[in-house]
C-alpha positions in Angstrom: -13.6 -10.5 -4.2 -13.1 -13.4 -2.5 -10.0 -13.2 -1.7 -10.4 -10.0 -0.6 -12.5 -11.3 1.6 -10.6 -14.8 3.0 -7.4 -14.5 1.6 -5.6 -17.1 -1.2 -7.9 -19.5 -2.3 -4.8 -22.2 -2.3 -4.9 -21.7 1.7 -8.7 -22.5 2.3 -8.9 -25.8 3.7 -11.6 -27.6 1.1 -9.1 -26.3 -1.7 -6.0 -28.3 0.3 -8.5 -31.0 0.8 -9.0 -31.9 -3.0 -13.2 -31.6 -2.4 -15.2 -29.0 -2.4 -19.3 -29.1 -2.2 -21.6 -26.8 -3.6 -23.2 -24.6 -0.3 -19.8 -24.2 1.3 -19.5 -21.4 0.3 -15.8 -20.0 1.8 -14.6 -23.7 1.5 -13.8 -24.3 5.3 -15.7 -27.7 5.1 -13.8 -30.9 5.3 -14.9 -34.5 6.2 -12.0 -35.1 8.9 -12.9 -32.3 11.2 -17.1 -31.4 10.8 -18.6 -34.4 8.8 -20.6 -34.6 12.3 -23.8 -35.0 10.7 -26.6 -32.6 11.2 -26.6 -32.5 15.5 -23.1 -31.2 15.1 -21.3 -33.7 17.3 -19.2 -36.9 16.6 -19.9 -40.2 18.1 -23.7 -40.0 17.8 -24.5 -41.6 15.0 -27.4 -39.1 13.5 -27.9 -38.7 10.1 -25.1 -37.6 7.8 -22.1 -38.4 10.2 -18.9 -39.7 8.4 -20.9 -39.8 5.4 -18.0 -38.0 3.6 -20.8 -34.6 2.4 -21.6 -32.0 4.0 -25.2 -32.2 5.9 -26.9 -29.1 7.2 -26.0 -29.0 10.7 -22.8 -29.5 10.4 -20.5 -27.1 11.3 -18.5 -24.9 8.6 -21.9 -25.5 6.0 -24.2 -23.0 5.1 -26.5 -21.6 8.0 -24.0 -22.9 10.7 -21.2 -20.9 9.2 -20.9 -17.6 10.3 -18.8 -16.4 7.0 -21.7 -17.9 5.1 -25.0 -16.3 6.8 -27.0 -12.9 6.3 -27.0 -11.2 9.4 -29.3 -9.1 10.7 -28.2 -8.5 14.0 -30.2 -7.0 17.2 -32.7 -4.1 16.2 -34.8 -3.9 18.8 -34.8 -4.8 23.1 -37.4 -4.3 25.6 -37.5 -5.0 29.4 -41.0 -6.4 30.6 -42.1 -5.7 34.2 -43.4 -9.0 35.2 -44.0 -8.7 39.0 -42.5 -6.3 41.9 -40.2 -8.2 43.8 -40.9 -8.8 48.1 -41.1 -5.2 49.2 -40.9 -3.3 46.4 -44.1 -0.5 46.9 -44.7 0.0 43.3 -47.2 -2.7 41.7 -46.9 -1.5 38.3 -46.0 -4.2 35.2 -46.3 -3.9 31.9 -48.9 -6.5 31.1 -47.2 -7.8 28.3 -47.8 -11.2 27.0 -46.6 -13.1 24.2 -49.2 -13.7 22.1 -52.1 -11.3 21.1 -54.8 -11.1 24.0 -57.1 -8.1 22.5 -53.9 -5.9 22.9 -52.5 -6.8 19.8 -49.1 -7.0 21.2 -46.8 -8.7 18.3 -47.8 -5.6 16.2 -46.9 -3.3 18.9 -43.9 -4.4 19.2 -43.5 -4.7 15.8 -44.0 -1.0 15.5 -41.8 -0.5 18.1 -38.6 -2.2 17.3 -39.5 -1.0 13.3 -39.5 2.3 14.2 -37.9 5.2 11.7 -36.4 6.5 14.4 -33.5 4.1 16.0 -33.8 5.8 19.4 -37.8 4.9 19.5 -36.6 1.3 19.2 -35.4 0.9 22.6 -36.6 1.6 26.0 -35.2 4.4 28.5 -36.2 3.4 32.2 -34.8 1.3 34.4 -36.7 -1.4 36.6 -35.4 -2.1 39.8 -36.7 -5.1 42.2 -39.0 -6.7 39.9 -39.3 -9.9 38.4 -38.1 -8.9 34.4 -38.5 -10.9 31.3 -36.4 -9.3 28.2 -37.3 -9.0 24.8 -34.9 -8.9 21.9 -36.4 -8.5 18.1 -34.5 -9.2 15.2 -36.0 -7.9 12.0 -38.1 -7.5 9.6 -37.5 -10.0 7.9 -40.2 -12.7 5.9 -40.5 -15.8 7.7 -42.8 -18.0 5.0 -44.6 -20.9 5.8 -42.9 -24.0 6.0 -39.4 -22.3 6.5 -37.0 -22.5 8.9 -34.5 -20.0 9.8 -31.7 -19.8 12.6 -31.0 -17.2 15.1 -27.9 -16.4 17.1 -28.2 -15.1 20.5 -26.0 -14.3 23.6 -26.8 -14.1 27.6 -23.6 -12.4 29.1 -23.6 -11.7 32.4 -20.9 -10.5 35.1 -20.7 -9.4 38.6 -19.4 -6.0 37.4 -19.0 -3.5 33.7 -15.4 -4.7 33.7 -16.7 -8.4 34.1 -19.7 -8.1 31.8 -17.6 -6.5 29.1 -14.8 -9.1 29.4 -17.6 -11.9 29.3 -18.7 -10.0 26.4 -15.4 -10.0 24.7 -15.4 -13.7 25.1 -18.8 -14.0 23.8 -17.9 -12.1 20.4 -14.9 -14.4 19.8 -16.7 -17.4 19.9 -19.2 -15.9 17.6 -15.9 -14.6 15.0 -14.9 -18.2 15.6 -17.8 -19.5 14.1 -19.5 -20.7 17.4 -16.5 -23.0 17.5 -14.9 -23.2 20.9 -11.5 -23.3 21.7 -11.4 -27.0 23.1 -8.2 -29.2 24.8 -6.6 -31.9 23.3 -8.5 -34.9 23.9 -9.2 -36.9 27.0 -6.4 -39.2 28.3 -7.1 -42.1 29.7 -5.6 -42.7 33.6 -4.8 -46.6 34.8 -3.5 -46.8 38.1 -2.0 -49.3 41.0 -0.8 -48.4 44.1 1.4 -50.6 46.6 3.3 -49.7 50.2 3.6 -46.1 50.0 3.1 -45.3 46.6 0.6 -44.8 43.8 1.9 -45.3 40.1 -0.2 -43.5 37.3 0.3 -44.4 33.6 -1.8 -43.3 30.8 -2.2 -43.1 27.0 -1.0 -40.9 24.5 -4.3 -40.2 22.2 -4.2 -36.8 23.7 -1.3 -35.7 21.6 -2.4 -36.7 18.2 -5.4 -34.4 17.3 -6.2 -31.5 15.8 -8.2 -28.3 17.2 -11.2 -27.9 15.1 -10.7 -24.0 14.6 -6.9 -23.5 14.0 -6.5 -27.5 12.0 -3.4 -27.8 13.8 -1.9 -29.9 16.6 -1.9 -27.6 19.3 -1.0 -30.1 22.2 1.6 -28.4 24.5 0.8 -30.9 28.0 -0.2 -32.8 30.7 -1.4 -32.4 34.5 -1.5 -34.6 37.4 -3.6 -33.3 40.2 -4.4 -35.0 43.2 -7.4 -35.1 45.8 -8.8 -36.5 48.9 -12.1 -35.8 47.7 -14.1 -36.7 44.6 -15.2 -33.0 43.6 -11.2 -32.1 43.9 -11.3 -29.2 45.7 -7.9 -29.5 47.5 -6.1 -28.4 44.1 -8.7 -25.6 44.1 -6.3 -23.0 45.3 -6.1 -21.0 42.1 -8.3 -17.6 42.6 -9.3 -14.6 39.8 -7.3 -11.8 40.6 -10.4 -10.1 41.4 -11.1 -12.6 44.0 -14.3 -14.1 43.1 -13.8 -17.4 42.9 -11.4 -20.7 41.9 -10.6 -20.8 38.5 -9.8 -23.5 36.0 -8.7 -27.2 38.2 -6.3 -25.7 40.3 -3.0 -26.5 41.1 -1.3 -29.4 40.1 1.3 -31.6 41.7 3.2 -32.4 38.5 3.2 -31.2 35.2 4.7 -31.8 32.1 5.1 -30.3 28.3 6.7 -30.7 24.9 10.3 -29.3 24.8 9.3 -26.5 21.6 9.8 -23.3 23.8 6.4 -22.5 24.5 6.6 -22.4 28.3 6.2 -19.6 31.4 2.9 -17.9 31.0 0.4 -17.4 28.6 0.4 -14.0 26.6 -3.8 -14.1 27.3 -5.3 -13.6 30.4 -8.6 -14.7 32.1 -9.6 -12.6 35.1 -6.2 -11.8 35.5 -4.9 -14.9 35.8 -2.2 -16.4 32.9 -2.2 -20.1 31.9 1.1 -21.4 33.4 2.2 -23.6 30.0 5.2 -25.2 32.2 8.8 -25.3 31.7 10.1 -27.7 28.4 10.5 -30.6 31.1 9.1 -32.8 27.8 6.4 -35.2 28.5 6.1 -38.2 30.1 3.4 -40.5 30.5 4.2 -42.2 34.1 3.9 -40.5 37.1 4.6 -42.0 40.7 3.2 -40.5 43.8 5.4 -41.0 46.8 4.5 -38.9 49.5 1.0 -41.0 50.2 -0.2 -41.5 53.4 -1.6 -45.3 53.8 -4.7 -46.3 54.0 -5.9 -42.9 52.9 -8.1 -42.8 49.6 -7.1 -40.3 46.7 -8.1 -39.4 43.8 -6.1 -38.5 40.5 -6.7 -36.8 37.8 -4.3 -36.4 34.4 -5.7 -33.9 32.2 -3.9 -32.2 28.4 -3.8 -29.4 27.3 -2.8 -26.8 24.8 -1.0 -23.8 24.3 -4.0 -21.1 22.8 -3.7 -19.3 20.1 -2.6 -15.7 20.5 -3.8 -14.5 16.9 -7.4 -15.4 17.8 -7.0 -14.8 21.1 -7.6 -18.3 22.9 -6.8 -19.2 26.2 -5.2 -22.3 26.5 -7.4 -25.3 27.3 -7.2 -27.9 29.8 -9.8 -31.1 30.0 -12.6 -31.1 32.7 -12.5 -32.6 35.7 -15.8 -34.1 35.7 -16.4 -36.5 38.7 -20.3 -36.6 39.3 -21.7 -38.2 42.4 -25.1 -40.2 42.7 -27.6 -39.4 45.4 -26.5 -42.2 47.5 -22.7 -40.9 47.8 -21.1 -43.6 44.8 -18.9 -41.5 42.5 -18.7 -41.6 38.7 -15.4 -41.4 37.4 -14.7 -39.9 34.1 -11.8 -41.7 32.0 -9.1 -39.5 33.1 -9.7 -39.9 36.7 -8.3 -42.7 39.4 -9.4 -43.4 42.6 -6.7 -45.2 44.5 -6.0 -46.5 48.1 -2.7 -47.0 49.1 -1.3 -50.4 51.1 0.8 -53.0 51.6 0.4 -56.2 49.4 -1.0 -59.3 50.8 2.0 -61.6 51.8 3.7 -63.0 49.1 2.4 -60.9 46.7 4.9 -60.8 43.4 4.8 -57.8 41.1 4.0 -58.9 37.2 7.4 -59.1 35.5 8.4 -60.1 31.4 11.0 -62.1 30.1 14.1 -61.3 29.2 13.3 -59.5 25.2 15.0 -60.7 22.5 15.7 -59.6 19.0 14.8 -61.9 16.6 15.6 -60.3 13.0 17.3 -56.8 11.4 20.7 -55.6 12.0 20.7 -52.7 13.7 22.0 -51.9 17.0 20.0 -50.3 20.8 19.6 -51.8 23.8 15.4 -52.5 24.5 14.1 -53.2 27.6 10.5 -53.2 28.9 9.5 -51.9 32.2 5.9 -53.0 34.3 4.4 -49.9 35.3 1.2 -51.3 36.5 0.9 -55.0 37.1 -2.9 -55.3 37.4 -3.2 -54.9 33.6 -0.2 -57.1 32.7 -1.4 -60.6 31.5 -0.5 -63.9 31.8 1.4 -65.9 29.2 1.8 -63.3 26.4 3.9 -62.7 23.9 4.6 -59.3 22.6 6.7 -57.8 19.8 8.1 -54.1 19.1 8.7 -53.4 15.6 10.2 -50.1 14.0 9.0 -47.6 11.5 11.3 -45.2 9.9 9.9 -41.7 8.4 10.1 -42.7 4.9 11.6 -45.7 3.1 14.9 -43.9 2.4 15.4 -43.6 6.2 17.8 -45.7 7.9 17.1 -45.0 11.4 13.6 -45.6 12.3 11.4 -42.8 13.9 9.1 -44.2 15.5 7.9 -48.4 17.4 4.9 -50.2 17.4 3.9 -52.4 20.5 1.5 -55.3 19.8 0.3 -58.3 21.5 0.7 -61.2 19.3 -1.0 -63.8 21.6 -4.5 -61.2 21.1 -3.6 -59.8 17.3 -4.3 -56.6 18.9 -1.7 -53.7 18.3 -1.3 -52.1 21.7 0.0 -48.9 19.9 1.8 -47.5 17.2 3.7 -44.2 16.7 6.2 -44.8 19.6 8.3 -42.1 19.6 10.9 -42.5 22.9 14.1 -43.6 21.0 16.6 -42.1 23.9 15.7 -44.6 26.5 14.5 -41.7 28.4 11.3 -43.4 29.7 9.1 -41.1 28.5 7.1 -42.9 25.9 3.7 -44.5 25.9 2.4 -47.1 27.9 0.1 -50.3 27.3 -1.3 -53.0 29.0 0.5 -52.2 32.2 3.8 -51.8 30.3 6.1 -49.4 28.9 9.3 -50.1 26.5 12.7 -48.3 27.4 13.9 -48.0 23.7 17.6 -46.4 23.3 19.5 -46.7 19.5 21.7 -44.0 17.8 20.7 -41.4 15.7 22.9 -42.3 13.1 25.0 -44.7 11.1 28.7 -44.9 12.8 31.8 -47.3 11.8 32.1 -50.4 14.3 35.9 -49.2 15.0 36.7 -52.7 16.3 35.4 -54.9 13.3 37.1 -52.8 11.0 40.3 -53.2 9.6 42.5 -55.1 7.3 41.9 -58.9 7.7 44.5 -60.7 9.8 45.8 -62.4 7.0 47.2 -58.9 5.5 50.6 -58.8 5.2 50.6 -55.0 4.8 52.0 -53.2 8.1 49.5 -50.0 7.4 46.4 -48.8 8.6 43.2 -47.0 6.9 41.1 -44.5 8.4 37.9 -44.0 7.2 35.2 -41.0 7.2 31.5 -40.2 5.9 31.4 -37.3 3.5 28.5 -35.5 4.5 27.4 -34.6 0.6 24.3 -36.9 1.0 22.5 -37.3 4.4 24.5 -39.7 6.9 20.9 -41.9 7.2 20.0 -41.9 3.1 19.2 -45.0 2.3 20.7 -46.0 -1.4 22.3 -48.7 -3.7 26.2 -49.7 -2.1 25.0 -47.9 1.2 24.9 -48.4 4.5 26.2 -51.7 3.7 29.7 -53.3 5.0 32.3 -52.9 2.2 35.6 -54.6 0.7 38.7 -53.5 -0.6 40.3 -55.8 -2.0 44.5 -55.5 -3.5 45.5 -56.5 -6.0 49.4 -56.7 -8.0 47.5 -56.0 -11.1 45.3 -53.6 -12.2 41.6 -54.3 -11.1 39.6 -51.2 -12.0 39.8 -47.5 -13.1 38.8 -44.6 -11.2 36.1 -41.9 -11.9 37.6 -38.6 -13.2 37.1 -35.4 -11.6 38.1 -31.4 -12.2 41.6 -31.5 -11.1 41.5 -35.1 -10.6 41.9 -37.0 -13.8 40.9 -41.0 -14.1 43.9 -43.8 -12.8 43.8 -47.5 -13.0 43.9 -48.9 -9.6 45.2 -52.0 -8.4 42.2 -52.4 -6.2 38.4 -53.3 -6.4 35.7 -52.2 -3.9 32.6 -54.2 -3.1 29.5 -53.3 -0.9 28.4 -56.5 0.7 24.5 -55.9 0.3 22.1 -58.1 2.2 21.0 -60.4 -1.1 24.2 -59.5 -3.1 27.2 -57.8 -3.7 27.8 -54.4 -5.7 31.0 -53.3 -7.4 31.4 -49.3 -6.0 32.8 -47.2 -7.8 35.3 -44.6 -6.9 37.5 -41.6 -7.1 41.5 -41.8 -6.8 44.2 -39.4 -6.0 47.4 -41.8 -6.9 50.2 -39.7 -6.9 53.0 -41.9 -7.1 50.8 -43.7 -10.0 51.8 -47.1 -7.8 48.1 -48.1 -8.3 47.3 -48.1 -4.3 47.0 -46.1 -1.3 50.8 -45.6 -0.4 51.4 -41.7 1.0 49.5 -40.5 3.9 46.8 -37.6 3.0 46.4 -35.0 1.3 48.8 -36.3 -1.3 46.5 -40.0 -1.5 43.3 -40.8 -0.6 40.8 -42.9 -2.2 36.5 -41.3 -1.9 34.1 -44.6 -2.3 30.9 -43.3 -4.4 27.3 -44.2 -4.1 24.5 -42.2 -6.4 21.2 -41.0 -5.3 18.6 -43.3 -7.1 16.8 -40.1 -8.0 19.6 -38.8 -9.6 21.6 -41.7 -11.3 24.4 -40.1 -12.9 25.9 -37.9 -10.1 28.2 -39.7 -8.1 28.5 -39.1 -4.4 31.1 -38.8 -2.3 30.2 -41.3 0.6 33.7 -42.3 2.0 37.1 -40.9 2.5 40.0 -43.9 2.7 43.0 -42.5 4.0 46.5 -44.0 5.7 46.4 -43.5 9.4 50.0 -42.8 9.8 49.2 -42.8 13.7 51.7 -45.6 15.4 53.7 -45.8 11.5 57.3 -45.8 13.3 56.5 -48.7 15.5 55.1 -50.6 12.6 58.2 -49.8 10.4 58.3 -48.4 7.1 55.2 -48.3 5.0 54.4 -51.4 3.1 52.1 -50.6 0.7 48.6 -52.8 0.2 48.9 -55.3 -2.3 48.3 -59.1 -3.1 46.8 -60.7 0.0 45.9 -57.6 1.9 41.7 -56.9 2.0 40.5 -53.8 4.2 37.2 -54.2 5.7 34.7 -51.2 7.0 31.8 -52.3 8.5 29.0 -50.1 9.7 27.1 -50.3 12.9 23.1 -49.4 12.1 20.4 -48.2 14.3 17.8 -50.0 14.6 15.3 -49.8 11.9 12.7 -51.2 9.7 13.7 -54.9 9.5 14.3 -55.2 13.5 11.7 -57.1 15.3 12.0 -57.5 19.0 10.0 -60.1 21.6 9.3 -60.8 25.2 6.9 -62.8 26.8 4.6 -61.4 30.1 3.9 -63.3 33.7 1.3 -62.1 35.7 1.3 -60.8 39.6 0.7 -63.7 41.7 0.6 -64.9 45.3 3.8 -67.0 46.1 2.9 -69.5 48.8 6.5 -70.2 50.5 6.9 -66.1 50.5 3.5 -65.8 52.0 4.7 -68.1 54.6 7.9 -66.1 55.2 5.7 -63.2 54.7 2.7 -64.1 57.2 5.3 -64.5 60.0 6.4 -61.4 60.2 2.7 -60.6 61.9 -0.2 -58.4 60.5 -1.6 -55.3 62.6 -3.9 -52.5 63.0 -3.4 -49.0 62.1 -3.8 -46.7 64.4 -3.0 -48.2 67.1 -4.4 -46.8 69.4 -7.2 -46.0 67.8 -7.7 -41.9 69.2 -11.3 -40.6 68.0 -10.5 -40.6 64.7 -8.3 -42.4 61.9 -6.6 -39.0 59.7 -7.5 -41.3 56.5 -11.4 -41.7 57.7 -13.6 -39.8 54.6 -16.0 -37.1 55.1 -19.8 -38.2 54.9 -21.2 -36.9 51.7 -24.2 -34.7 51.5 -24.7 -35.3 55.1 -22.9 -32.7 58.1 -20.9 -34.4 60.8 -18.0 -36.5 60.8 -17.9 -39.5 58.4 -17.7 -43.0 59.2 -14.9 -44.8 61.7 -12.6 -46.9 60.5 -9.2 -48.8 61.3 -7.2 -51.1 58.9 -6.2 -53.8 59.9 -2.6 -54.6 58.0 0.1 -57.4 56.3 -2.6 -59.8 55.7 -2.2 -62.8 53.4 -5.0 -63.5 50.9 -8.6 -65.4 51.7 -7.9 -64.8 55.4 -10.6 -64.3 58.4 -10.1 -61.9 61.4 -11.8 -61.9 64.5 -12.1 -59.6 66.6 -12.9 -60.1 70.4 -13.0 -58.4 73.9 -10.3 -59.0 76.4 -13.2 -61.6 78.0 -13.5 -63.4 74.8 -16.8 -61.9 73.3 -16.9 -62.2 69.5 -17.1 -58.5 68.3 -17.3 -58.6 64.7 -15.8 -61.5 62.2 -14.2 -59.5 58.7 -12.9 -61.9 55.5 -10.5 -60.5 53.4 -11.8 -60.9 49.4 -8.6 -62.7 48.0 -7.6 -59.5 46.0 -3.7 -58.3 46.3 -4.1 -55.5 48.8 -3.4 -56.8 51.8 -5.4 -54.8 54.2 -9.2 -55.0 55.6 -11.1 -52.1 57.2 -13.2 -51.8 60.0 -15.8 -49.2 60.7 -16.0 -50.0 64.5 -19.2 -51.4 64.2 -20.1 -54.7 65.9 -22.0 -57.6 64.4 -24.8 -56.4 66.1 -24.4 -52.8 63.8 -24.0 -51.4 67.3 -20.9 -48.5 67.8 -18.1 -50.4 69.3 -16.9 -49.3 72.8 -13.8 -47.8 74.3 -11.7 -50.4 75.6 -9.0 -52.9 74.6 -9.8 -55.7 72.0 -7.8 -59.0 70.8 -7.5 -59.7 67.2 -7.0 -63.1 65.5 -6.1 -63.8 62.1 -7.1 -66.9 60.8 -4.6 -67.7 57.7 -5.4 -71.0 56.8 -1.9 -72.8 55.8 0.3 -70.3 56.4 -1.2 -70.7 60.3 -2.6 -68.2 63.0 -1.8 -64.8 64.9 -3.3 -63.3 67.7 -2.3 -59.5 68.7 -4.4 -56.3 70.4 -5.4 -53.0 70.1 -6.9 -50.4 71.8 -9.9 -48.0 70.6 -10.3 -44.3 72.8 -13.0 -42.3 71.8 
């Protein structure tokens, strides 16, 4: 019966799991995903969270799981007239209260919704213009002292039948869901900096590593950058319902990108009429830079994931919240995924962060690393960081994926890196981002290869991979550099084969393994019985074996040796291997497990003898003239009328003072710049006074300290 009812017990997750408790009753429980102790949320700390049991509460357990409660459902409903609305004539209500006032109504509506006849259950008129409180009744049921039970209920509303029922619709999935929500992936976290026309976003990858709690899987599919030049974000809200009432979801974005896996265009499942546009397999990135910025105007940014539904249970795809809140004095509250970001000019002699020049400092294998600063506020002075390599499984040779740490702090930065194709895609930390690029496989270094230059033979080898065990398999004799050495006398005998009996060869192959050597053995077609490798293929070859540790006995094909009788006439005749002559193939790896690579950081700074050059080439106001208004000036919040004035004034140097004068020499206002790296100040064309400055023309000095003085004007026309 019960797996009737939910299918193979081998599929339900507690059974995968290895634990399941008494009172989960379809074994959906499991610690990782609803061991939220009994509020039903992580993070919180209540009782019962990450306890590794069940506690009532929790989703999937006992009362909170749907599959696993007695439903009644609704049995009876009545509308109470509470009080006409403004000008309705009629005065009638129905005097109901909730509680018995001589009227005895809990047994009256008892009665009512207990009724033998369903139809006497519910009521038939329809109350317009009044003030209505609704009654649902679920029941009879016995509710003894001391007990608690739960009850499920739904509000749906809609501003038509087609809306209520489609708001209805939603309601019931949630509820076959097991009041668990389709959520996004989680929250990424946005870092910023912005410079002379630009702004450069970088975030994290955390997004793309969970699991949605109803379908246990990693439904990641994305990422979208949207932009604003206001906090609630309502530029990008362009994005209507097809019936027109309203924006929906956070708009339109200026970027977006998603996992190459073929899940792109729109989503099968509408809302409203509107698809979920799931992008185009660009593949994802986690930098993002903003060029077409105006100065001096402030935007926000917001990156938010998301995921590709479900179509089987009928979930739209989910995107993260926007969720900028503003106090009552106009400050805004920026959620982890959200930037604000102004951009300008540098002071003078502002110099970016930059790292040293990385090094590799053990393993074999071969890439080119590089590591790029994608947001110099965060990079650090002085430290020293490594990247290390982590292949799928021991027997890998190739490494899947890089860890970044910062060995000055102990801290890793993160693991998991994934961006092996130097495509600049992968993840990002502490203001930088590696540029990783190695091959996917093992190849032969063509140029080390060879017979030694002592050889006196005249003949080339070639050599191939057999592809009878994986080209990146890990084993005893492989991927190391090999030997084969010649002989005049017999050295070893060969393996025998169908159709290939065993010879004695005048020859011995050695893998050169990194703590010692290992005699190979071999296969070898000798038809001339000369003992070596004297006729071009088919008619000779020799195929080097290597075994599969998990199956010890069954040699491997691993390489082909054959004469390359390319360029043979020029060499002269073929002079066969022998005494003196040794063949070398050696291997080029990619990088893997044993590579360690390390760089060291420098911090932005302020370069005194490029400030100097820097300061000379004059700091001024934008706009200039200033014409009623600055197009980067922000709205007033909460307030109507236009928001406050404001010039910049430009190409400053750090810890500098401007005045500002009349053209009679009248101090105006005095403004310091705060020694940060943005090398502009603003003005709200307020005197010192706090009065509104006047029309007219104005002189400017700029007090730089060292790197000396500069005086200019501007003009203000309101």
């Amino acid at each position: 019966r019960f797996e009737q009812q939910f299918g193979p017990i081998e599929g339900r997750p507690a059974f995968r799991e290895g634990k399941w408790w008494t009172g989960d009753e379809d074994l959906d429980w499991i610690a990782e995903l609803h061991d939220t102790g009994g509020d039903g949320v992580f993070g919180t700390n209540d009782t019962g969270e990450e306890d590794g049991m069940p506690t009532e509460g929790e989703t999937n357990f006992d009362r909170t799981d749907l599959h696993e409660s007695d439903q009644i459902g609704l049995t009876g409903f009545k509308l109470n007239r509470i009080r006409a609305g403004q000008g309705n004539p009629s005065t009638e209500v129905d005097n109901i209260v909730f509680f018995s006032s001589g009227e005895n109504w809990p047994q009256r509506l008892y009665d009512k919704f207990t009724a033998f006849n369903p139809a006497d259950r519910f009521d038939t008129g329809v109350a317009l213009n009044y003030n209505i409180g609704f009654l649902f009744a679920s029941g009879p049921f016995t509710l003894q002292a001391g007990k608690t039970e739960r009850f499920s209920l739904a509000l749906a509303y809609g501003a038509d039948l087609d809306e209520l029922r489609n708001t209805v619709r939603t309601v019931q999935r949630i509820y076959n869901a097991n009041y668990q929500f389709a959520t996004p992936p989680e929250m990424p976290t946005l870092t910023a900096e912005s410079g002379d026309g630009y702004v450069r976003l970088s975030w994290d990858d955390v997004s793309e590593r969970g699991s949605d709690p109803v379908t246990l899987r990693n439904d990641f599919e994305g990422y979208r950058i949207y932009r604003a030049t206001d906090p609630e974000f309502q530029d990008p809200r362009v994005i209507s319902t097809a019936r027109g009432t309203g924006p929906i979801g956070n708009g339109k974005p200026i970027a977006q990108f998603d996992l190459k896996n073929g899940k792109k265009g729109f989503s099968n499942i509408s809302v409203e009429g509107v698809s979920y546009y799931l992008g185009k397999d660009t593949g994802i990135k986690h930098t993002y830079t903003d060029t077409t910025v105006q100065n001096g105007q402030l935007y926000y940014y917001a990156v938010t994931s998301y995921d590709h539904g479900s179509d089987s249970l009928e979930f739209y795809p989910s995107e993260n919240a926007i969720a900028v809140s503003r106090t009552p004095r106009g400050g805004t509250i920026l959620p982890k995924n959200v930037v604000a970001m102004q951009p300008n000019p540098k002071v003078s002699g502002f110099v970016p962060a930059t790292t040293s020049n990385v090094t590799k400092i053990s393993g074999s294998g071969r890439g080119e690393v590089d590591v790029v600063v994608v947001n110099s506020d965060l990079v650090p002075e002085d430290h020293e960081f490594n990247i290390t390599f982590r292949a799928a499984s021991p027997e890998s040779i190739r490494a899947q994926y890089y860890d970044f740490h910062d060995i000055t702090t102990g801290q890793a930065l993160f693991t998991n890196g994934y961006d092996l194709q130097g495509e600049g895609i992968g993840q990002v930390a502490a203001g930088l981002m590696p540029i990783i690029s190695t091959p996917e496989t093992m190849s032969i270094d063509t140029i080390r290869s060879g017979f030694t230059p002592e050889s006196p033979t005249n003949v080339r080898f070639k050599s191939t991979y057999q592809y009878l065990l994986p080209i990146n398999f890990i084993r005893p004799g492989y991927p190391d550099d090999i030997s084969i050495t010649f002989s005049d006398t017999y050295q070893d005998t060969s393996l025998g084969a169908i159709g290939l009996p065993k010879r004695p060869a005048k020859f011995r192959i050695v893998a050169h393994g990194e703590d010692e050597d290992l005699r190979l053995k071999f296969r070898f077609r000798d038809l001339d019985e000369d003992g070596t490798l004297s006729q071009a293929y088919p008619s000779e070859y020799i195929d080097v074996m290597t075994y599969d540790p998990k199956a010890p006995t069954r040699p491997q094909v691993t390489w082909r040796v054959v004469l390359d009788t390319t360029g043979q006439t020029e060499r002269g005749p073929i002079q066969p291997p022998g005494p003196g002559d040794v063949y070398n193939l050696q291997v080029n790896l990619p990088l893997g497990a044993d590579d360690v690579y390390q760089f060291t950081s420098k911090a932005q700074y302020i370069d005194s003898q490029l400030a100097d050059e820097e300061f000379n080439q004059k700091p001024y106001v934008v706009p200039n003239p200033y014409v009623g208004s600055a197009s980067f000036e922000a709205e007033r919040f909460a307030v109507s009328g236009r928001g406050e004035r404001r010039l910049e004034f430009r190409g400053l140097p750090a810890n500098c003072t401007i005045r500002i004068y009349t053209i009679r020499g009248e101090l105006v206002q005095t403004l310091q710049h705060d020694g940060s790296n943005d090398g502009y100040v603003s003005w709200d064309l307020r005197t010192k006074d706090n009065l509104d400055v006047a029309p007219g023309l104005y002189l400017y000095h700029v007090d730089g300290g060292n790197l000396g003085v500069h005086i200019d004007k501007f003009a203000i026309i309101k």
